[in-house]
C-alpha positions as CSV (number, residue, x, y, z in Angstrom):
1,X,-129.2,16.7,170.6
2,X,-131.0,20.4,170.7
3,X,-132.1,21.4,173.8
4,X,-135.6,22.8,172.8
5,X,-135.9,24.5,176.3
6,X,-132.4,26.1,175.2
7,X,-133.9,27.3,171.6
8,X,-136.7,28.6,173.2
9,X,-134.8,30.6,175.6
10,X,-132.7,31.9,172.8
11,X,-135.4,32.8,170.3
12,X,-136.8,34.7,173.3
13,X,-133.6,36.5,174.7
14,X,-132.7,37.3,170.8
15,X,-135.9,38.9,170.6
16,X,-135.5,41.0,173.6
17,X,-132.0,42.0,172.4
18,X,-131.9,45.8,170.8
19,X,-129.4,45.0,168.0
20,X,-131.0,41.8,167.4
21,X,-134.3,43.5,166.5
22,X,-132.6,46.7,165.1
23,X,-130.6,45.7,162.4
24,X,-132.1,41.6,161.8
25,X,-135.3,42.8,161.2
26,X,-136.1,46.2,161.3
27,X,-133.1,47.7,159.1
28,X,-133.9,45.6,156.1
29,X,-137.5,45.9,155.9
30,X,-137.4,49.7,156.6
31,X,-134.5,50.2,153.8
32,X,-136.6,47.8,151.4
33,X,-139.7,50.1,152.1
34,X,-137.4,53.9,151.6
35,X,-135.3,52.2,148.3
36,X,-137.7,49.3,146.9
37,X,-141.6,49.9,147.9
38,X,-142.1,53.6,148.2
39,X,-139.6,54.5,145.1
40,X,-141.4,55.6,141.9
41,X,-139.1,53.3,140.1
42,X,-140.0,50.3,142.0
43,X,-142.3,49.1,139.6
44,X,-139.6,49.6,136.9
45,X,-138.6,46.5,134.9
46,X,-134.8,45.3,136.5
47,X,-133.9,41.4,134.9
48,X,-136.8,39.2,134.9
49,X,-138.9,41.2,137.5
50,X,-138.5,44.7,138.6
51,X,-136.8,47.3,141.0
52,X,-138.8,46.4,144.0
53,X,-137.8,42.9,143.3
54,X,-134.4,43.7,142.9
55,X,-133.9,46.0,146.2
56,X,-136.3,43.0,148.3
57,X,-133.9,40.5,147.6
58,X,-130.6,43.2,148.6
59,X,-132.3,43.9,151.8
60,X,-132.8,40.2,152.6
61,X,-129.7,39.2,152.2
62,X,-128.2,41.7,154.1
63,X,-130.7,40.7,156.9
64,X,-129.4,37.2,156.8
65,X,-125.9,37.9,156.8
66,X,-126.3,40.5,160.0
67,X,-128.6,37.6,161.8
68,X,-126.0,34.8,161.2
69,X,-122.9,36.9,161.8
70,X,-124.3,38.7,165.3
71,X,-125.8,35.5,166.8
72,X,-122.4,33.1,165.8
73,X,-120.4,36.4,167.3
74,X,-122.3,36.0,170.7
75,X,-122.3,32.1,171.2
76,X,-117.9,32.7,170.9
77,X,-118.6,35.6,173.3
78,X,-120.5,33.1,175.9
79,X,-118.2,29.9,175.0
80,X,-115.0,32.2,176.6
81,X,-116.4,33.5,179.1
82,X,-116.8,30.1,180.7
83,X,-120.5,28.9,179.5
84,X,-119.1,25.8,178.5
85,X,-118.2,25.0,182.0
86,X,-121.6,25.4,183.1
87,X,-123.0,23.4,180.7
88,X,-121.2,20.5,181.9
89,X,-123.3,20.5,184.4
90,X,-126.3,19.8,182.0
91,X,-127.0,17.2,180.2
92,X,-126.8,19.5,176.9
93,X,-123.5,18.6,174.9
94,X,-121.3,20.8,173.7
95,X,-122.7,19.9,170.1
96,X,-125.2,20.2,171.3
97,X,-125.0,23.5,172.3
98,X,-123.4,24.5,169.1
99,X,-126.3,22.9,167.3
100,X,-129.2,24.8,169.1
101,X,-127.0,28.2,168.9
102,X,-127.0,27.6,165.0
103,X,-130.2,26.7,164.7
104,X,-131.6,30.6,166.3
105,X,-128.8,32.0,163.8
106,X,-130.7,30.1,160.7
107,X,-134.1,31.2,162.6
108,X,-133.7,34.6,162.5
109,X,-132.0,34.7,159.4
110,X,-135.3,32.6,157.5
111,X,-137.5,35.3,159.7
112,X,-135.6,38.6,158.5
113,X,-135.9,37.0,155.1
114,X,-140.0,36.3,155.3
115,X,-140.0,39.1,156.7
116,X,-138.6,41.8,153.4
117,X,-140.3,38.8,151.3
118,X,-143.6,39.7,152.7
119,X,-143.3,43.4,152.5
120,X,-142.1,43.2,149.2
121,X,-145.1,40.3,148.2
122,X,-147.7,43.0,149.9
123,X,-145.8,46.3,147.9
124,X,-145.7,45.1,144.5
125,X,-142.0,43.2,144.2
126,X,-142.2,40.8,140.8
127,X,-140.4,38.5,139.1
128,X,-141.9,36.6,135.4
129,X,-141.7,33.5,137.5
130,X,-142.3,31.9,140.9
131,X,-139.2,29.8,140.8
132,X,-137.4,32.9,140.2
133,X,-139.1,33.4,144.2
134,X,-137.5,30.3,145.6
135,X,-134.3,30.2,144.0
136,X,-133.7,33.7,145.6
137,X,-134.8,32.8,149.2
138,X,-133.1,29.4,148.7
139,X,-129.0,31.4,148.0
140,X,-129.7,34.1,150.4
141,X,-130.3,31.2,152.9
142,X,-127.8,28.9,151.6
143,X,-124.4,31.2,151.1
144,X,-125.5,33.3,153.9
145,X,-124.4,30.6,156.6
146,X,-120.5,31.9,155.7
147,X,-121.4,34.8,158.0
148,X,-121.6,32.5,161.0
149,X,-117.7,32.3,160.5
150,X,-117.5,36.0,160.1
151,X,-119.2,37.0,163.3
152,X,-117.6,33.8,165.3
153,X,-114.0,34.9,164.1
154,X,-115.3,38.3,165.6
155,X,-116.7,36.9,168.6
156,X,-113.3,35.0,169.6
157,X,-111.6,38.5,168.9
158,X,-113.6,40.2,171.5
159,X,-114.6,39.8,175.1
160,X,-118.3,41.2,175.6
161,X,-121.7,41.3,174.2
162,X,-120.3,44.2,172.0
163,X,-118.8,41.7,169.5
164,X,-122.5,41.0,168.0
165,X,-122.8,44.7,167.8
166,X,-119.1,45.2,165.9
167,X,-120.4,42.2,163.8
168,X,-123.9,43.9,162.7
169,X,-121.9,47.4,162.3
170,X,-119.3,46.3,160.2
171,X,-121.1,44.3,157.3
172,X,-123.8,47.3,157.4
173,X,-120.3,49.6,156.4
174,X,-119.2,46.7,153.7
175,X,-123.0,46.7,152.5
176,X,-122.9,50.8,151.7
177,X,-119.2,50.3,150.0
178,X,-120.3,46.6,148.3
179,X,-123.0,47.7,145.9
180,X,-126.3,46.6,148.6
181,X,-127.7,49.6,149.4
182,X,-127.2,52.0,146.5
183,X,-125.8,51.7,142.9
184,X,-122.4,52.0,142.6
185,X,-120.3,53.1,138.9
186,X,-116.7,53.5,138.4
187,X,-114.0,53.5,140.9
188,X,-116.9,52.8,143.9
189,X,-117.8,49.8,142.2
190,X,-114.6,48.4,141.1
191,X,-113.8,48.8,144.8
192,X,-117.1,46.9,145.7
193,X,-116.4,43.9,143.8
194,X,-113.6,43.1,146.4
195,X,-115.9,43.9,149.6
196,X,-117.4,40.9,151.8
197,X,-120.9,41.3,150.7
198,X,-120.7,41.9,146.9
199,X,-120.0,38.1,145.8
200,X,-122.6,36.9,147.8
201,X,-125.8,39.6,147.4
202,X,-124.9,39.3,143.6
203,X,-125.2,35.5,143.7
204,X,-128.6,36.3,145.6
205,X,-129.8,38.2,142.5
206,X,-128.4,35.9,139.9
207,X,-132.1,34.7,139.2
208,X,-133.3,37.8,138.6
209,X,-130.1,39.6,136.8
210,X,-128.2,37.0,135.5
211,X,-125.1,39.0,136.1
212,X,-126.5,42.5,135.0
213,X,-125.9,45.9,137.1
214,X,-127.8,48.4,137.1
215,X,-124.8,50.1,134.9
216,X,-125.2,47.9,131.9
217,X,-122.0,46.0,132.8
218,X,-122.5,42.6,133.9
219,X,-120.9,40.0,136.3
220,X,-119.3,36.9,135.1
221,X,-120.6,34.1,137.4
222,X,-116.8,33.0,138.2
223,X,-116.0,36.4,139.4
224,X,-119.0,36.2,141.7
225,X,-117.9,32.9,143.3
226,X,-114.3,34.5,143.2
227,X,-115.5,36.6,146.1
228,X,-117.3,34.5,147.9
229,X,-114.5,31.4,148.0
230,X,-112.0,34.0,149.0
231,X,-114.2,35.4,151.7
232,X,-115.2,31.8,152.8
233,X,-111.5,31.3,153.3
234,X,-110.7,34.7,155.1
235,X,-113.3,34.5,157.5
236,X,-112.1,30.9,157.8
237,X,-108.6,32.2,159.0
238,X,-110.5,35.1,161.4
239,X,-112.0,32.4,163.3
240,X,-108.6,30.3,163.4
241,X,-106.7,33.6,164.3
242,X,-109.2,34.2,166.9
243,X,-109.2,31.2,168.6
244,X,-105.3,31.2,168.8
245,X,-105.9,34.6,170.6
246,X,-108.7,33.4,172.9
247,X,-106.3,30.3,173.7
248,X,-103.6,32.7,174.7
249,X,-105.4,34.6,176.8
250,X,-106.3,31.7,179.3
């Protein structure tokens, strides 16, 4: 059962946290606004809608995958350091617990999503149709939850409120090296295609690309899902490995 005194607590210590707000929400909006809105190519044609499009649905993506991978990272962080002794003395259950700390994670990754959504709604982002919309939001929600491994295997690696930090830091490095931010050609993006990110934000375009880069080269959709079942299944074995190391530590 979620505790919503619990939720409400974590919305609201999320909120106050720096990184949280830094690179959750403000990083993808403000990158949508420098790459997708303010660009004189934005209203360019790019698939089945244009370059604003195109960048709005990068930048939300990455905001999802930094919301679910710091906030997973930090509820590993508090279950070592001995929160799940105190909540034995609650009547929250561990699922509990686990259900309301995933539930903030999804939160913050639907709010950094409405939140590029809306900038790029109120700065000229189009697609030929609205499903085109939905199907976007609905992957970037979807496949971003294989983050929350990602930033729990890095939350069971490390011992301090840092780990969210590492977590946020990290896929912001794979999303300059894995085709997000910028387009990439040659070497750079035959390099990206085995990064962390560049399965899944190229999934999150599929409705609007159907495979195509920005190169003229286009994506098969197996390849695509390559990536992402192989990075499902690594971050699978980080949070195995991690726990192992937490349990020798004790």
């Amino acid at each position: 059962m979620i505790s919503s005194t619990m939720l409400r607590i974590e919305a609201v210590r999320q909120l106050r946290n720096p990184y949280t707000l830094a690179f959750t929400l403000t990083m993808p909006v403000v990158m949508y606004l420098l790459f997708g809105a303010s660009a004189a190519y934005g209203g360019q044609p790019a698939g089945h809608g244009n370059v604003s499009f195109y960048v709005m649905v990068s930048m939300a993506a990455y905001g999802t995958a930094v919301a679910m991978s710091s906030l997973t990272s930090l509820a590993a962080v508090e279950a070592k350091q001995g929160w799940g002794r105190q909540l034995a003395m609650t009547p929250l259950s561990t699922a509990g617990y686990a259900a309301t700390k995933l539930v903030t994670a999804v939160g913050f990754a639907a709010l950094a999503l409405i939140a590029v959504f809306t900038a790029g709604l109120i700065t000229g982002a189009e697609a030929e149709d609205a499903w085109r919309w939905v199907a976007s939001a609905g992957i970037i929600l979807g496949a971003g939850l294989m983050y929350g491994l990602y930033g729990l295997g890095v939350g069971l690696f490390f011992t301090s409120d840092t780990a969210a930090a590492l977590a946020s830091i990290s896929l912001t490095f794979f999303a300059f090296f894995g085709n997000v931010f910028m387009p990439l050609d040659g070497v750079m993006l035959d390099i990206a295609r085995f990064t962390p990110l560049y399965g899944y934000v190229a999934l999150c375009r599929w409705p609007l690309t159907d495979g195509m880069l920005t190169t003229g080269q286009t994506d098969p959709l197996w390849a695509v899902l390559l990536n992402i079942a192989v990075w499902l299944v690594v971050f699978s074995l980080l949070v195995f490995a991690g726990a192992r190391r937490a349990r020798s530590r004790r």
